[in-house]
N, C-alpha and C positions, 0 to 999 in steps of 0.2 A: 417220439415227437422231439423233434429239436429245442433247445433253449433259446429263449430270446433275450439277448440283450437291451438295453434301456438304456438312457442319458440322462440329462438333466432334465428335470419337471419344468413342462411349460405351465407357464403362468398364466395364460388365458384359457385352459381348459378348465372346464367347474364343473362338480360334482355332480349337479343335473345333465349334463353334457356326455359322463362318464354313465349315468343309469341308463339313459335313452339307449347306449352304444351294447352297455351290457344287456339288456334286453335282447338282444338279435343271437341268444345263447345258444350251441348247436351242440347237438350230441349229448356225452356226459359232461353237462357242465364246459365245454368247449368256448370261444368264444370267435364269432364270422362277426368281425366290424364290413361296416360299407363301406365303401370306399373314398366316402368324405376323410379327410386329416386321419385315415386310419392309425399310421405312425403316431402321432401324436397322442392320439386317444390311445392309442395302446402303450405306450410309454407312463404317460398322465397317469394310466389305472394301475400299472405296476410297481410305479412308485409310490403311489400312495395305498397300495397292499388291497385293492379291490380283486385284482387279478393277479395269481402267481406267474412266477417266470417258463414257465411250462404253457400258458394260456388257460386255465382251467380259475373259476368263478371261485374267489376265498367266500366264509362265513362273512367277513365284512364287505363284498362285493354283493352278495346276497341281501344283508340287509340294507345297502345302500340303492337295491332295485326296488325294497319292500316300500322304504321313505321315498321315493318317487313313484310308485305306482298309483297313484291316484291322483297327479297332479296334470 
């Protein structure tokens, strides 16, 4: 699997925004964003370590799905 690069952290993405996206998880741990701001959201989540640079769901990615699961 290719590496993915990232930029700068957008600032209007929010952590609840990033759980809804990680949600849509495929495979092992993989991640299929829709096709809303997918860049963005996928940027957002790799800089702030929810998602490695590989695309695959970190321990912190995980419990940030766990702290929105019920909202």
């Amino acid at each position: 699997m290719a590496s993915i690069q990232t930029t700068a952290e957008p600032l209007s993405v929010t952590e609840q925004q990033i759980a809804l996206a990680l949600r849509y998880k495929h495979g092992e741990q993989t991640v299929m964003l829709a096709s809303q701001k997918p860049d963005t959201l996928l940027s957002a989540a790799i800089d702030r370590g929810f998602i490695d640079t590989e695309g695959y769901i970190t321990r912190k990615g995980r419990a940030l799905i766990a702290r929105y699961s019920f909202i």
